[in-house]
N, C-alpha and C positions, 0 to 999 in steps of 0.2 A: 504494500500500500504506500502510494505516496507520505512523506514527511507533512507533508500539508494537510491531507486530509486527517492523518491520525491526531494529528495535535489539534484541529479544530475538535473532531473528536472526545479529545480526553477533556477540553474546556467544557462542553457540551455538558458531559458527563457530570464535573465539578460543577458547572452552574445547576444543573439541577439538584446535586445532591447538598448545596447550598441556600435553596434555596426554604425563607422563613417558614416554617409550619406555625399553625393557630396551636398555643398553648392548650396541654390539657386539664380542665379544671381540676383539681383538688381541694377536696372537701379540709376547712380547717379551725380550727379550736382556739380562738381569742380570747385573755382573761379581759375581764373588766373587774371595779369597783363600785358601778350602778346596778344596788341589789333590788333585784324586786321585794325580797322580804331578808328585814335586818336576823341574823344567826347570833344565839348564843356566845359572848367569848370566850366560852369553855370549847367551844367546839370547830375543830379547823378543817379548813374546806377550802374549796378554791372554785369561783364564780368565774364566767363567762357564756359568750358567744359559740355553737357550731354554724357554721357559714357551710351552707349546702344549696345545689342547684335548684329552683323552683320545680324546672321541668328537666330532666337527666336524658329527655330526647332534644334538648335542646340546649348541649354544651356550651355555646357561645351567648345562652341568657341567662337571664336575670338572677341574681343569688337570693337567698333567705337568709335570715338569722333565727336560732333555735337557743333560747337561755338554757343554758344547764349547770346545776349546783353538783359539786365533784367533794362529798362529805369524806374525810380521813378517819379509818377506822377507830374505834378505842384502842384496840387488840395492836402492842407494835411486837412483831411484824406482824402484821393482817397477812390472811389468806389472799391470796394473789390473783383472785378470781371476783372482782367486785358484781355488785346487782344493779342493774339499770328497770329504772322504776317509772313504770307510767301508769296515767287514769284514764276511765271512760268517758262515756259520753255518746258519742264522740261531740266533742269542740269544750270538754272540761279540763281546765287546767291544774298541771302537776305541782308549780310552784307554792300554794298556800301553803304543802306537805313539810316546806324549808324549815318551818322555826321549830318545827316538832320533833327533830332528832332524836331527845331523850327517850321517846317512846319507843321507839323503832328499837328491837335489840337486835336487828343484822348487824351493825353496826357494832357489836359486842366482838364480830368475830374479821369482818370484812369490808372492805367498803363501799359507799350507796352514793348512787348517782339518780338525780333527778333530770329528766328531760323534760321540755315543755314540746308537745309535739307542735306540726306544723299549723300555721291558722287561728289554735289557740291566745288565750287573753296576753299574753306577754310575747309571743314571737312576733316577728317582724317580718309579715305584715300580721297584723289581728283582722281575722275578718271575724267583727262584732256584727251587727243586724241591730241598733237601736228599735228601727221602725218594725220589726217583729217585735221586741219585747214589747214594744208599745200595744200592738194590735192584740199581743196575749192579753194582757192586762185590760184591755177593751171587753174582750171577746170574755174575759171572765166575770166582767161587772156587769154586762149589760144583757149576756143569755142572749145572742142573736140567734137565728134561725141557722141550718147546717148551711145553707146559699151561703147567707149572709156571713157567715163565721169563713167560710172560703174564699168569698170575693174578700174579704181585709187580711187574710193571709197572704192572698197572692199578689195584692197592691204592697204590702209589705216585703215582702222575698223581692217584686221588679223593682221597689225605691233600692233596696240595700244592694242590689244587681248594678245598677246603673252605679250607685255608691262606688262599689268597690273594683267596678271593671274601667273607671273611669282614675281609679290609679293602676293600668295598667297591674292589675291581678289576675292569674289564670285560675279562673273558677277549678275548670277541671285538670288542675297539678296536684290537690289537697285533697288525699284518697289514702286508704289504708297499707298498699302495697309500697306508695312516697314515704311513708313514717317509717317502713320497716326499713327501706333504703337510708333514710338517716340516719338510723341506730347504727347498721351496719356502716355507716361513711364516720358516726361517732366513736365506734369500737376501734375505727383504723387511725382516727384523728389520735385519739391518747394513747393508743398504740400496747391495748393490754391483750393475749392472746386468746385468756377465756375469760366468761362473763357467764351471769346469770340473768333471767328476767321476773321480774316482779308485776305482775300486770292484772289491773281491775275492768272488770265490764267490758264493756266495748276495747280496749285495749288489750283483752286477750285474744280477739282476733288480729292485732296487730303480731303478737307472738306468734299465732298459728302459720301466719303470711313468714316469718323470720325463722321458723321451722323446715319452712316447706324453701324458700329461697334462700336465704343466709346461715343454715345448719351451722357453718365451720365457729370452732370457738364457744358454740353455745354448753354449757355445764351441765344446767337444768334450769327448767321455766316454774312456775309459781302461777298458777290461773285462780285469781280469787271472782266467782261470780262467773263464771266461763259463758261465751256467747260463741256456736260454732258457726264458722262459717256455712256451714251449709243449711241451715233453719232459714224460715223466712219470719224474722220475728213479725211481721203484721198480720200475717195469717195465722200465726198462734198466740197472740196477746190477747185475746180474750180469754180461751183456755186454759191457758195459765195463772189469769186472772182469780179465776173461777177454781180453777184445781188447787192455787193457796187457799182459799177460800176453805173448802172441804177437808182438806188437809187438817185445818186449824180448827173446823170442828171435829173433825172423829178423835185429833187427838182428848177436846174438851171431853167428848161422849167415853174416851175409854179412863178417863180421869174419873175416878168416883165422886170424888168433891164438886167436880166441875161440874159433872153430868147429875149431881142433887140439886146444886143451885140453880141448872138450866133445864130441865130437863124438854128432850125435842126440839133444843136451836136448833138445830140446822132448818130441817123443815118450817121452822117456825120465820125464819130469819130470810129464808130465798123466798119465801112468799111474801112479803112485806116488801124486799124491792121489788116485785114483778106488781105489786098494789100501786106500791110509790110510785115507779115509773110509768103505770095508766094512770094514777093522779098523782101529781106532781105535790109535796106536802109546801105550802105556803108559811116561807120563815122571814122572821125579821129579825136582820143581821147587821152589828153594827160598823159603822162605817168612819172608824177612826180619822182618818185622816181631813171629812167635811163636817165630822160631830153629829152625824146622823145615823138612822138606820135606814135599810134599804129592803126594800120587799124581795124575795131571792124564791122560787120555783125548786123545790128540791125533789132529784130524781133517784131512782135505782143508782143510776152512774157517780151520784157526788155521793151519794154513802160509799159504794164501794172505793170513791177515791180518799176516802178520809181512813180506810181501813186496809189499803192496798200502800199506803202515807205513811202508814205507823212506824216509826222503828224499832229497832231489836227491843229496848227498852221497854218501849208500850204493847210489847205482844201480849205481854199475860196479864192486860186487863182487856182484852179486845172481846172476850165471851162477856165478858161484864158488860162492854160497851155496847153491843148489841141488845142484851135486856134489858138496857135501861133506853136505847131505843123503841124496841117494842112495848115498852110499858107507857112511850110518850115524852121521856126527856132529850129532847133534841139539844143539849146544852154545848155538849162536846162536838156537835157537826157544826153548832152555830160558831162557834168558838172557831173551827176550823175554816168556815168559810168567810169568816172576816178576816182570814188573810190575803182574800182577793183584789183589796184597795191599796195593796198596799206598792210603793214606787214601781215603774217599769223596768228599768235599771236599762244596763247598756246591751244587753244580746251579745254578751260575752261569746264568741264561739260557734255563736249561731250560722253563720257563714259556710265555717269548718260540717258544721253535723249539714246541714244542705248539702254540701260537695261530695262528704261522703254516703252522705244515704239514698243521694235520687244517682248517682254513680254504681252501687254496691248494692242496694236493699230494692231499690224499686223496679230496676228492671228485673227482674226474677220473681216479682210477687203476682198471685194467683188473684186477682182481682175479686174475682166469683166467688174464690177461697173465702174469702174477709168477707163479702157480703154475705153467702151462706152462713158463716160464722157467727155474723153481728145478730143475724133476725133468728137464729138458733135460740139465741138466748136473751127474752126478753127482761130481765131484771137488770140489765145493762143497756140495754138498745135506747140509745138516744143521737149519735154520731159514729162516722168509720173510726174504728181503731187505729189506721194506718195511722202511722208515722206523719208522712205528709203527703196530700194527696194528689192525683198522680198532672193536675194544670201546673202545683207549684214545681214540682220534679221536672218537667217538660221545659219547663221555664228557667229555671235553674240553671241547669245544663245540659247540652248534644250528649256530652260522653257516656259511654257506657263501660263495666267492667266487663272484661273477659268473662266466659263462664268458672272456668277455674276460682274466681274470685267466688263462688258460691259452692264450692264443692267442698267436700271435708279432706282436712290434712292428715297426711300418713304420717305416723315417728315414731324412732325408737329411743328420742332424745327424755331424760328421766323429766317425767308430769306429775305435780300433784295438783289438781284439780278440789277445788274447797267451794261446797256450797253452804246455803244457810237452807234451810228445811222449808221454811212458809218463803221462800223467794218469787215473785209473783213475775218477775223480769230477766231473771236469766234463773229458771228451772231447777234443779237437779238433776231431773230426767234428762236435761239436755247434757251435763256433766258424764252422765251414766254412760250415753250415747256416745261420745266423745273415746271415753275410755277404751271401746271398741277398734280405735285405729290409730291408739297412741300406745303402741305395745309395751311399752314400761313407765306407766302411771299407776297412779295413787289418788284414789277419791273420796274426801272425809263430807259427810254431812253436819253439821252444827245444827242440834235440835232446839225449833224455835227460835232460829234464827232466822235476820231476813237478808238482804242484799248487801252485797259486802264487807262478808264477819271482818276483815282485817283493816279495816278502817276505823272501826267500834271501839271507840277508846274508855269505856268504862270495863270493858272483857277485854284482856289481852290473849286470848284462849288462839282464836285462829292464827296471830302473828306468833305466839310459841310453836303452832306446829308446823307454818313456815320455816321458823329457825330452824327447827329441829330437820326438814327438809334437806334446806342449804345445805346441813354441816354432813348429813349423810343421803344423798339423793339417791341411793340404790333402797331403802329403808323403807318400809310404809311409817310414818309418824304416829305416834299415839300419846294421850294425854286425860289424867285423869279429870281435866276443865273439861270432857266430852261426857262424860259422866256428870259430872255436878249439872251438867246444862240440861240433860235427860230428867233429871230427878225436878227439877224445878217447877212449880205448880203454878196452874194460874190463881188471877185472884177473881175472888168471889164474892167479896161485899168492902164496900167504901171503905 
């Protein structure tokens, strides 16, 4: 070959393999000293920033920020396997959990990371929805018609749309399988090899996504409250509703005490909302914040929501509560429903649970299913149980999840799965279910307990047998607080 051509040639060659390529983004972990909540000075930690891609199909956009608190164990040397901790919801946030350390005894042995997932009240950006909480707070005082309660949902959902896409926000980047990617881009940002997960409600399907895609490094997972992916919670919330319900009287009926002082609630009690809800019981409810009282239509549905409301705490006067219904004291529903005037507040999140639920939950739900479901059982029928219904979804967002996003996750990554017994929103059964295709799991029920034992800060019963979990994950955990909670009676007069 000519001297001429080869050397044009090898320039050739050198300019291309010179020439600039677009940087690839890496995810990264900045401290700061802007706490969203002040910590203890017994307790050290280290605050900041995960900076992660909005959309990860679209390397060359926009970034997020993700606040996360990085707690130092007690134990020096801590276990080399910290817990990364998140909550449900979806669009509730993880950070209030900061100032509460003391409780937490992971922390005894290892150390605890908090993340704010994406969308939530402190990441950057927040998609709040003011003009939804507003319209809740409406739609609670004023008992509109189901139209009517829909048309000011969906004027609500298009203002906080225009809101938030008019800061250039991609509705549909803020999805369940995005959070799991961020854990995963957080695990490689601080750079620790194993980790565990600690994850409530709605955020144990974040885990189950980070099982089924990001296995490497995972220890064991922690599901308090388990929601599987593959349920369509809008077609069984009613069900569920209703099967706490029965639950919590057979346990009354096999109770002696309980089943003297009541004898026949159950029957006595489903027939009273199936009364109430063909007539609606007229209450005057007051209305702290104009000094007045307000005339309120009370149905089958606002009783069971003041009983579906209860916490762990108030479970075992809930057979009380019911006969002192039936006999005519409506004190403790009135009491409950004047907390409907109370501020709208900012729709913390609200954004987040839209992106992911008309994404994730509604296309896969059985429309027919929920209608059948709701006229099944008329001591509730007054409105769909769905989530959101399917104009504001549409409206929402295009995107849809894969089907995979709805199917259930295979593991043989160690599970212990922890319910509470009357849980009316994430089951048992569903827990039970789960165990099925989570080959090395662990399932404890907490009796008389309701929705999220490990958050219940008067019982530390469910966070001991997480610990107990952590420190040996091959182990089924046991604890004599499972017992005492067995044994626990309800009450049965003032």
């Amino acid at each position: 070959m000519h001297p001429y051509y080869l050397a044009l040639g090898t320039l050739l060659v050198l300019a291309w393999s010179c020439t600039p390529t677009e940087p690839v983004f890496q995810a990264r972990f900045t401290e700061s000293t802007e706490l969203p909540f002040p910590i203890d000075s017994q307790q050290q930690f280290t605050f900041g920033y995960l900076e992660v891609l909005e959309d990860r199909e679209r390397p060359q956009g926009r970034t997020i920020q993700l606040p996360v608190y990085y707690f130092k164990s007690r134990r020096t040397p801590a276990e080399p396997d910290p817990i990364i901790y998140t909550v449900g919801g979806p669009g509730a946030s993880t950070m209030p959990s900061a100032p509460y350390m003391a409780y937490y005894p992971y922390l005894d042995d290892r150390d605890f990371i908090l993340l704010e997932q994406r969308g939530t009240q402190y990441a950057r950006p927040h998609l709040d929805c003011p003009e939804w909480a507003a319209a809740a707070a409406k739609i609670r005082q004023e008992q509109p018609t189901p139209a009517e309660r829909e048309a000011l949902q969906l004027a609500a959902a298009a203002a906080c749309k225009k809101r938030l896409v008019a800061r250039d926000i991609d509705l549909d980047a803020y999805h369940t399988a995005a959070t799991a990617a961020d854990i995963a881009d957080l695990r490689r940002a601080l750079g620790f090899d194993q980790y565990n997960l600690l994850t409530l409600s709605y955020s144990t399907k974040i885990a189950q996504v980070m099982m089924r895609d990001y296995p490497e490094g995972i220890r064991s997972v922690v599901m308090d409250s388990p929601l599987p992916l593959a349920v369509s919670y809008d077609e069984e919330s009613v069900i569920n509703l209703l099967a706490g319900l029965d639950t919590l009287l057979a346990d009354c009926e096999a109770e002696p005490a309980c089943r003297a002082a009541f004898p026949d609630l159950g029957p006595r009690f489903r027939q009273f909302l199936v009364e109430t809800t063909r007539r609606p019981h007229a209450l005057s409810v007051p209305n702290a914040a104009a000094g007045t009282r307000e005339r309120v239509a009370v149905r089958g549905r606002d009783i069971m929501a003041f009983f579906a409301d209860a916490s762990t705490a108030e479970v075992a006067r809930l057979p009380l509560e019911m006969e002192k219904l039936l006999g005519g004291d409506w004190s403790s529903i009135e009491a409950y429903l004047a907390d409907r005037w109370r501020p709208a507040g900012l729709g913390n999140g609200q954004g987040m649970r839209l992106s992911v639920w008309c994404q994730e939950e509604f296309p896969f739900v059985d429309t027919a299913v929920v209608s059948a479901e709701t006229q099944a059982h008329p001591e509730v029928l007054v409105w769909s149980p769905a989530v959101f219904e399917a104009p504001i979804c549409q409206l929402w967002t295009s995107s849809r999840a894969q089907p995979r996003e709805n199917q259930a996750v295979y593991s043989d990554i160690p599970t212990l799965l922890i319910s509470g017994e009357y849980d009316v929103e994430t089951p048992p059964r569903w827990a039970a279910q789960m165990q099925r295709e989570l080959s090395h799991s662990f399932h404890v029920i907490l009796p008389k307990w309701r929705h999220g034992p490990t958050t219940i800060w008067g019982d530390p019963c469910a966070r001991q047998l997480a610990q107990q979990f952590f420190r040996q994950p091959q182990v089924p955990p046991t604890s004599d607080c499972l017992v005492e909670l067995e044994q626990r009676p309800f009450v049965v007069e003032d």
